[in-house]
C-alpha positions as CSV (number, residue, x, y, z in Angstrom):
1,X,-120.8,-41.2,-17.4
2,X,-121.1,-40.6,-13.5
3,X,-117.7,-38.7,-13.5
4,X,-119.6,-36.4,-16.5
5,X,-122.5,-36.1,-14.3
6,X,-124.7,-38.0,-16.7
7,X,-123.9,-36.9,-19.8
8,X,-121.8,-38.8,-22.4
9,X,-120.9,-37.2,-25.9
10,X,-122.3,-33.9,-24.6
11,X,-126.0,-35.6,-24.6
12,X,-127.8,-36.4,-21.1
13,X,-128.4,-39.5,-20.6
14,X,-129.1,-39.5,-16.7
15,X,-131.0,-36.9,-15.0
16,X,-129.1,-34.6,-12.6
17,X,-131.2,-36.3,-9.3
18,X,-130.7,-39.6,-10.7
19,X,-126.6,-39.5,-10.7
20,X,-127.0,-37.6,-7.3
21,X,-128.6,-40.6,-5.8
22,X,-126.1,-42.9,-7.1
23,X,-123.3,-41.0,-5.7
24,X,-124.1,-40.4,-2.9
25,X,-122.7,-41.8,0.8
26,X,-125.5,-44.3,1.8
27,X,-123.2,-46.0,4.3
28,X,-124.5,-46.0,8.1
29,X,-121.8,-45.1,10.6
30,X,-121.4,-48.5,12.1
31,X,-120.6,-49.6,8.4
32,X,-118.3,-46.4,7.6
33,X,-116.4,-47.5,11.2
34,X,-116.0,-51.0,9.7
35,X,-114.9,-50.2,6.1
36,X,-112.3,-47.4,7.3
37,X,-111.0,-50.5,9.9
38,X,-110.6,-52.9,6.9
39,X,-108.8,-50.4,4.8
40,X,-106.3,-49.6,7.6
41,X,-105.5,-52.6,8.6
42,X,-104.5,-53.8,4.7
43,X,-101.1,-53.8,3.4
44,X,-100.4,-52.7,-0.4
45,X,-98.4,-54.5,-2.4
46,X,-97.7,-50.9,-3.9
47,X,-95.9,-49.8,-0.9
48,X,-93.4,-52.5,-1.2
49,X,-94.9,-54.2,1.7
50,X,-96.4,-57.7,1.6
């Protein structure tokens, strides 16, 4: 429903603020630092590593 900006079957079911707000960046930069850290540092199986 977010992807279809809150509509499903062509009816609204979420107002246009309401999927704004729930897709938007509410990270702080200390916690954006942190989760870009954790991503680097992981090795996909996809890859063929690990």
């Amino acid at each position: 429903m977010l992807l279809n900006h809150g509509t499903h079957g062509g009816e609204r079911i979420l107002s246009r603020p309401a999927v704004e707000l729930m897709t938007t960046n509410r990270l702080t930069p200390e916690q954006q630092a942190a989760r870009h850290a954790m991503a680097v540092d992981n090795v996909h199986v996809s890859f063929g590593q690990g």
